[in-house]
C-alpha positions, 0 to 999 in steps of 0.5 A: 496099822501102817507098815513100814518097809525095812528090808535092808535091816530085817528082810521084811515089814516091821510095824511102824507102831511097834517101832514107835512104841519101842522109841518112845518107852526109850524117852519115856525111861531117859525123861524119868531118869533125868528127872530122877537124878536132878530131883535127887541132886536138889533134895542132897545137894547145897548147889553153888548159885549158878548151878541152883540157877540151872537146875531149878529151871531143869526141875520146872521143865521136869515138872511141867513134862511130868503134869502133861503125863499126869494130865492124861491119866483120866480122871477117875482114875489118877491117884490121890498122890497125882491129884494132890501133885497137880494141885501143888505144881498148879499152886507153885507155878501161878505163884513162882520165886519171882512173886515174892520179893523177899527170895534170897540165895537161900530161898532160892535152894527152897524154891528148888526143893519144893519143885523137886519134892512136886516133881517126885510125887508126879514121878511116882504117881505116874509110875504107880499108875503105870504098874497098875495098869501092868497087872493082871491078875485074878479079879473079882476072885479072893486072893490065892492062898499060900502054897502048903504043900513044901511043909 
């Protein structure tokens, strides 16, 4: 692994994948919290027509950032919900708003929430996916019993 010389801030080597890895945990958490807020905002909210403009486009940005996550999860092991998220991102975006010309104002609130409803399901399945790996625990081995002995 490469080192990176930082000795005007630590007095010693700090390893630049460490460091990396740290920024990117930092994006990673921005990007989802983002995503969250404008998932929530299109699932609560009724936004005015230039609003709704803007956060459609901020939902299939989520969404397109969200499938490339999902996309690096193996195969084998994406979830059903990620699977299933795919398949509708994939279907909503080769169709889009635009391929339909019946879409009125209230379409386009419609249009909103089924990208946002897709960008949730990515979002959780990425972070069910995350937790999974994250754990440790007794494998092969029956679960621990509970603790008796405060009885």
């Amino acid at each position: 692994m490469y080192e990176h010389s930082r000795r005007a801030l630590s007095d010693g080597f700090t390893p630049l994948g460490a460091a990396l890895e740290k920024i990117a945990d930092a994006i990673e958490s921005a990007v989802e919290d983002d995503a969250e807020h404008d998932i929530t905002t299109a699932l609560t909210t009724e936004p005015e027509a230039i609003e709704l403009a803007a956060l459609t486009d901020r939902l299939i940005t989520h969404c397109k950032t969200l499938a490339v996550g999902l996309g690096e999860i193996p195969l084998a092991q994406r979830s059903t919900r990620a699977v299933g998220a795919l398949r509708d991102w994939s279907d909503l975006a080769s169709a889009g708003p635009e391929a339909d010309t019946r879409h009125e104002a209230t379409d386009n609130l419609a249009f909103a929430r089924m990208l946002a409803l897709i960008a949730r399901s990515m979002l959780k399945a990425i972070r069910e996916h995350r937790n999974t790996r994250a754990f440790v625990g007794r494998t092969g081995l029956p679960p621990v019993a509970p603790d008796r002995s405060g009885q």
